[in-house]
C-alpha positions as CSV (number, residue, x, y, z in Angstrom):
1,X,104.0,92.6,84.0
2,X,103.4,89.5,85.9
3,X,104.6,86.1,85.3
4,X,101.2,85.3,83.7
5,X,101.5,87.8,81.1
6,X,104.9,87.1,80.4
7,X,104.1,83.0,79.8
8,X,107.1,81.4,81.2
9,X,107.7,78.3,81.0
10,X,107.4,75.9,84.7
11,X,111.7,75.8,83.7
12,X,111.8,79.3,83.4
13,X,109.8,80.2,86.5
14,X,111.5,77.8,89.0
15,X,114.4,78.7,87.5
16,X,113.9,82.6,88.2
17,X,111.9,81.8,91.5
18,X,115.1,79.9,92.9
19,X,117.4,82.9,91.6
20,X,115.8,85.7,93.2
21,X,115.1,83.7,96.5
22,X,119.1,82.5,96.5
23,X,120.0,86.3,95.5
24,X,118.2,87.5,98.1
25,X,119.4,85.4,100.6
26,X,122.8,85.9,99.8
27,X,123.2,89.2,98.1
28,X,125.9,87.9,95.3
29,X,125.2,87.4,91.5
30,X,123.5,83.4,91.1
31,X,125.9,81.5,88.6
32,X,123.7,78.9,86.0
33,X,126.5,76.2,87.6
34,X,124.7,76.8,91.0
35,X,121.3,76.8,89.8
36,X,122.5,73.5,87.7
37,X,123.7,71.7,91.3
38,X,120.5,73.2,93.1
39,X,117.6,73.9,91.2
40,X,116.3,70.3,91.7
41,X,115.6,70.4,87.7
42,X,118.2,67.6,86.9
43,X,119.2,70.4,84.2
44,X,122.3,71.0,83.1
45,X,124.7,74.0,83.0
46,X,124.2,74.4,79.5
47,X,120.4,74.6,79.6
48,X,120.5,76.7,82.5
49,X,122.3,79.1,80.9
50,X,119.6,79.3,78.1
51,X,116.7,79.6,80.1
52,X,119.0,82.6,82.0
53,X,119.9,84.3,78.4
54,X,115.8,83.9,78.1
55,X,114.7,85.7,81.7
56,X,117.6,88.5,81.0
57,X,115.5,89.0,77.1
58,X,112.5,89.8,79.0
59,X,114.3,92.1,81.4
60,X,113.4,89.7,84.3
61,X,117.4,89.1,85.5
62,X,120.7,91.0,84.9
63,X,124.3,90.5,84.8
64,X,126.2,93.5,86.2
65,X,129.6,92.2,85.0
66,X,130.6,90.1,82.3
67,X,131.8,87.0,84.2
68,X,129.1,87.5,87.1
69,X,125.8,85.2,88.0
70,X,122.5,87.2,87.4
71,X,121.0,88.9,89.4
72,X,117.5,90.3,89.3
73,X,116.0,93.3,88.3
74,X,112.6,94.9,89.5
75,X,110.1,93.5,87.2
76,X,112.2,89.7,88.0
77,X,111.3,90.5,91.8
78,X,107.7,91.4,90.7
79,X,107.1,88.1,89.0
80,X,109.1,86.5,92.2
81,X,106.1,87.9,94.2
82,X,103.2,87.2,91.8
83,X,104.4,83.5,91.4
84,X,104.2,83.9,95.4
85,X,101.2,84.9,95.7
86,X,99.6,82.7,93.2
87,X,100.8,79.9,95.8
88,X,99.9,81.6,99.1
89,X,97.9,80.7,102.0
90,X,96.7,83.2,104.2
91,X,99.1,82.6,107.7
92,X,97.3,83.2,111.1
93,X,98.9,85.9,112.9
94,X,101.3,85.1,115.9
95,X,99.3,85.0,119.1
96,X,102.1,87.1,121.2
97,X,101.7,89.9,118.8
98,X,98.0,90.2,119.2
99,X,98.9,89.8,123.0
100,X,100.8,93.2,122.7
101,X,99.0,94.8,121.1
102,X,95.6,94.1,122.8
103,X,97.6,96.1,125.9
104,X,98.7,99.2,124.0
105,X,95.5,101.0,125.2
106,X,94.7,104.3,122.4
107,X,94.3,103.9,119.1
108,X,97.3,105.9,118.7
109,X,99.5,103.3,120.7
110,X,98.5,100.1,118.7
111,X,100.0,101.7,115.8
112,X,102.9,103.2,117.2
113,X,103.5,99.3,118.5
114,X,102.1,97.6,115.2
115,X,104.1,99.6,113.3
116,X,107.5,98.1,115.6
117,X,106.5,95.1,115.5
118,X,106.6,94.8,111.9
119,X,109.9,96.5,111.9
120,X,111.0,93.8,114.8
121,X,109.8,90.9,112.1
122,X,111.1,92.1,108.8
123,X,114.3,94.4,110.0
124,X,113.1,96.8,108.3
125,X,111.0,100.1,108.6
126,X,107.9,99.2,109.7
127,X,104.8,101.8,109.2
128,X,101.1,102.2,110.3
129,X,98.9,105.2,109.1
130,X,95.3,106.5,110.9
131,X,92.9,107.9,108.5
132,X,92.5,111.7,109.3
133,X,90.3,113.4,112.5
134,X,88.1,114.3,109.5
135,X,87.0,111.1,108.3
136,X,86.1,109.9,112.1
137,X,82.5,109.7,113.4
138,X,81.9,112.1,115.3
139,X,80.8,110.9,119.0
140,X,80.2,114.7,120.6
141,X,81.9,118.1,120.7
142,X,82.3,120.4,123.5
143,X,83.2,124.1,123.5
144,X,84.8,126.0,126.2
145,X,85.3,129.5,127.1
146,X,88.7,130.5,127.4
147,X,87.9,134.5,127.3
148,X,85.5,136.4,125.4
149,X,86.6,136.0,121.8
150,X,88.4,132.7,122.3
151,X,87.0,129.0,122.7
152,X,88.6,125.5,122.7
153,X,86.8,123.2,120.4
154,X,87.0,119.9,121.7
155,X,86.2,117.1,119.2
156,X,85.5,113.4,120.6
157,X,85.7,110.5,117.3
158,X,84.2,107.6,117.8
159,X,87.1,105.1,119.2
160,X,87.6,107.9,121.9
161,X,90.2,109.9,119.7
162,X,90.2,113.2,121.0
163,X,91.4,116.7,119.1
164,X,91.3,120.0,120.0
165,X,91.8,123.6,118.6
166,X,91.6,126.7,119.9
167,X,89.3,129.2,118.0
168,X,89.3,133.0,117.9
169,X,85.9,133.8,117.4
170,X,85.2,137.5,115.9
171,X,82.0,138.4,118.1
172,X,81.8,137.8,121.9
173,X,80.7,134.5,122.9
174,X,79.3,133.2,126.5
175,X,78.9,130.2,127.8
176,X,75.2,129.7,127.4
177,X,76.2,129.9,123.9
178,X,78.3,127.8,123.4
179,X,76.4,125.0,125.2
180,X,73.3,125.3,123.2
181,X,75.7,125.1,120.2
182,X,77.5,121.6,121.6
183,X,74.1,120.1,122.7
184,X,72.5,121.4,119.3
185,X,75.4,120.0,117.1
186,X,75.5,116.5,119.3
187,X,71.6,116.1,119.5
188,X,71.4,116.5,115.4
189,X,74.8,115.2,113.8
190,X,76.4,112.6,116.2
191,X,77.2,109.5,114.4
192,X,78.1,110.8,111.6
193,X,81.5,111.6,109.9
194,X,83.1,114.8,110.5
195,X,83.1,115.8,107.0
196,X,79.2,115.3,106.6
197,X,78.7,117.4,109.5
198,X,80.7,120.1,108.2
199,X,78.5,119.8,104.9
200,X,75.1,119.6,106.8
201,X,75.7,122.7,108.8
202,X,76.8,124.6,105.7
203,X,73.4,123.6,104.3
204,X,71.7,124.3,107.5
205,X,72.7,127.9,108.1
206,X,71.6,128.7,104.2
207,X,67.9,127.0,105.5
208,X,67.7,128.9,108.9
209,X,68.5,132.0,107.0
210,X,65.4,133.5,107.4
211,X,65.3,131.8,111.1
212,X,63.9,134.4,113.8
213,X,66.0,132.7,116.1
214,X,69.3,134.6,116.6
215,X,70.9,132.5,119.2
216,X,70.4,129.0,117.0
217,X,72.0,131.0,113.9
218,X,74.9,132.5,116.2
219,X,74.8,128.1,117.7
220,X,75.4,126.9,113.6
221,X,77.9,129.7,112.8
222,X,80.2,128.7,115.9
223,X,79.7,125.2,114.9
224,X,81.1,125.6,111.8
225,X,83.4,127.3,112.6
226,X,85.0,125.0,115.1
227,X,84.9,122.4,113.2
228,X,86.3,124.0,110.2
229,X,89.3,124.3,112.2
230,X,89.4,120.7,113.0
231,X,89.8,120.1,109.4
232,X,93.1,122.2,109.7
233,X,94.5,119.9,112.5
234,X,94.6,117.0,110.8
235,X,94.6,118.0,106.9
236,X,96.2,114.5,106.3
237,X,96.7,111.3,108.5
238,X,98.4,109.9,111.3
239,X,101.9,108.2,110.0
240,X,104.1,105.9,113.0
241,X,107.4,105.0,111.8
242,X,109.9,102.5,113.6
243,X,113.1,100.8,112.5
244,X,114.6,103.4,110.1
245,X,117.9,102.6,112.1
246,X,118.0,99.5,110.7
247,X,118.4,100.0,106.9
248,X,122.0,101.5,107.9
249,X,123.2,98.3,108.3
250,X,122.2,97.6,104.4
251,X,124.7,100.6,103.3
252,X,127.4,98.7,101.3
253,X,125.7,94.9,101.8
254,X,125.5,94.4,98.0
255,X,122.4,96.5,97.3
256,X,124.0,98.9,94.8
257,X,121.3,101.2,94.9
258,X,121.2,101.5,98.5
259,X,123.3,104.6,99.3
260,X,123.8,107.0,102.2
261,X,122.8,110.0,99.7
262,X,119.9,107.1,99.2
263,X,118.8,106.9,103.0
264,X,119.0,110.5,103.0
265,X,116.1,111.2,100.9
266,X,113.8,108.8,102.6
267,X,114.8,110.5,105.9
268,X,114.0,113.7,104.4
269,X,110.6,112.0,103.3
270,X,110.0,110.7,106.7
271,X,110.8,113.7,108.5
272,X,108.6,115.7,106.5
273,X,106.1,113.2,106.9
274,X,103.4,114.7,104.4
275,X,105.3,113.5,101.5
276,X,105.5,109.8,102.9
277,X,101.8,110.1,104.0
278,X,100.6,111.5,100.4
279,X,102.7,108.2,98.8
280,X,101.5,105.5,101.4
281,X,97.9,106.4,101.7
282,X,97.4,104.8,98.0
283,X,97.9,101.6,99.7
284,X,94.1,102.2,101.5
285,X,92.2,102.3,98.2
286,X,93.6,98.8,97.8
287,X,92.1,96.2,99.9
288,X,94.4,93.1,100.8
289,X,98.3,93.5,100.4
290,X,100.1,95.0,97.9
291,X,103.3,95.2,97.1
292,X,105.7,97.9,94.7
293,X,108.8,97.1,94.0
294,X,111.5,99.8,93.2
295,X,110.4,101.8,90.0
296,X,106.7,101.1,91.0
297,X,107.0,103.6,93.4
298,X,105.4,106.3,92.3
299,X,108.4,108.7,93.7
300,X,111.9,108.5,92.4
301,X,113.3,108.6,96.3
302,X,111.8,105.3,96.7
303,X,112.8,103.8,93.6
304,X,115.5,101.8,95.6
305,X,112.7,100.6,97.8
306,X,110.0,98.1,98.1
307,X,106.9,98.8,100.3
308,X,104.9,95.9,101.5
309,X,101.1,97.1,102.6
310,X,97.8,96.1,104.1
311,X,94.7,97.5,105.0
312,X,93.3,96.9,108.4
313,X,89.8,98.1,109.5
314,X,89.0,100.6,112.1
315,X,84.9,100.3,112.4
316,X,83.9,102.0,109.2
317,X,87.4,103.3,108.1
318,X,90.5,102.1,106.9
319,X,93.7,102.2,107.5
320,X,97.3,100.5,106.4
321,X,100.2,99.0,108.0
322,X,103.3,97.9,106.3
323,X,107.3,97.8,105.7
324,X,109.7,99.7,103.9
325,X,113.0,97.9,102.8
326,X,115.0,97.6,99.9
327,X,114.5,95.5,97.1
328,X,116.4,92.7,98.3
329,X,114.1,91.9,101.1
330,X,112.3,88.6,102.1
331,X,109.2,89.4,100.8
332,X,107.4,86.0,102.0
333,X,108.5,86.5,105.3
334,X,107.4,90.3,104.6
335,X,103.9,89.5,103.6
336,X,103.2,87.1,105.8
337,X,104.2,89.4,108.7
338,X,102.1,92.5,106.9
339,X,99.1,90.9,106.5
340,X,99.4,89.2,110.4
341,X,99.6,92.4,111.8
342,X,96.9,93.9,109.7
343,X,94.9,91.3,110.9
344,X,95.6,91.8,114.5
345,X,94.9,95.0,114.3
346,X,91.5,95.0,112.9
347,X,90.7,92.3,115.8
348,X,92.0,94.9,118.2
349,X,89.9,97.4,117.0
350,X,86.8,95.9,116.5
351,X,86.9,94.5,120.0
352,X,87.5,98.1,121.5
């Protein structure tokens, strides 16, 4: 629920924006005698600690012990981040990142170094992810001979990503074959997404059925083939990971959800990749940032987690960058930086 829906009062949401930006600074429970001295209000003790009791009614702020500050919960950090994005102006991105990453080279390597520079700027895990081979446009495809029931499918995407497969083929193939199949499949489909090729030759072989041409109908069915098994080498997407080092450091450092067992299960995530790519891609339906905080997350492993996202474009696909941190994270700082690099890499790409 966001701070609009809630109606707080201007008291209440200075009150709660300068609680949650002291908490998160400082990682201790924010007394209503601090927030008296430093709200800039000119309120009192007394009516902070009303407007407090008010923000913990509405589940915004908490107090884990009885004589403790308050501390805020998730939906207090969501309104924290919808009252800052109410306010915010879009920040150019730093000039020296762009400078890096216009030298990576490969798509590959700009998101492999996005992805650290984002976990450089918010000391956190930072994250890119390439939509899959079989969303790419295809540029050509080659075939090559390895021996007479096997060929390697080569597939060249526009942006010069390149993926391969080797095939087993179940009649004998030569290689006068399998160039009038490359040449037939670049001359009629290049330019268009994988997928859509797979679909038009599916719907080409049931028109040539009654072809008189052998050799173009044994040309479709290797086709298909091969690129069928493209869709098998990249079923998902691309995920780059840097920084997971760094939320050790947080074990302990007043985040109470933020656990070894915790850390653990992300790991777990991460290694397995999949999982991580299956929860992050729901960032690339969104254009712009977005940002869920702790029980958003659709997974309970990354309920002690906020993840900070942006889409960048790659041509006519899209793809996300972002961080992964715990709750108590700068998110200001954490946007900003998201949405630079997002930027940046967009410019990057479409000057490829």
């Amino acid at each position: 629920m966001s701070a609009a829906n809630l109606e707080l009062t201007e008291r209440q949401r200075r009150i709660l924006a300068r609680l949650v930006a002291e908490f998160i600074e400082q990682g201790e429970p924010v007394s209503s005698l601090w927030l008296a001295e430093r709200s800039g209000l000119g309120l009192s003790s007394a009516t902070v600690r009303n407007i407090l009791a008010r923000l913990e009614e509405l589940g915004l702020v908490k107090q884990p012990h009885t004589s403790a500050g308050r501390v805020p919960t998730d939906q207090g950090y969501r309104t924290y981040v919808d009252l800052l994005m109410e306010g915010r102006r879009r920040m150019k991105p730093s000039a020296d990142v762009e400078a890096r990453l216009r030298k990576a080279g490969s798509l590959d390597a700009v998101l492999d170094n996005a992805s650290q520079e984002l976990s450089r700027a918010s000391h956190h895990i930072g994250f890119a992810i390439a939509t899959a081979a079989s969303d790419a446009v295809l540029q050509h495809i080659e075939f090559v001979p390895l021996d007479s029931r096997k060929v390697l499918v080569v597939v060249v995407s526009a942006g010069g990503q390149v993926t391969h497969k080797v095939v087993e083929y179940g009649e004998g193939v030569d290689s006068s074959a399998l160039r009038q199949a490359a040449n037939y499949i670049n001359a009629e489909f290049s330019g268009l997404r994988i997928s859509e090729v797979r679909e038009a030759l599916l719907a080409r072989l049931q028109e040539e059925r009654t072809i008189y041409d052998e050799l173009l109908q044994r040309a479709l069915r290797l086709a298909q083939s091969g690129l069928e098994e493209i869709n098998a080498i990249t079923p998902g997407m691309s995920l780059f990971i840097q920084g997971t080092s760094s939320l050790f450091e947080r074990v302990g450092a007043h985040d109470e959800r933020l656990s070894l067992d915790t850390l653990r299960s992300l790991f777990r995530m991460i290694e397995e990749k999949h999982r991580l790519v299956e929860l992050l891609t729901q960032y690339i339906e969104a254009p712009g940032v977005t940002v869920l905080i702790g029980t958003e997350n659709p997974s309970p492993d990354l309920h002690p987690f906020s993840v900070v996202a942006s889409t960048y474009q790659e041509g006519d696909r899209v793809g996300a960058v972002g961080v992964i941190g715990p709750t108590r994270m700068r998110y200001q700082k954490t946007i900003n930086a998201v949405d630079g690099v997002a930027q940046v890499v967009t410019r990057v790409f479409d000057a490829s």
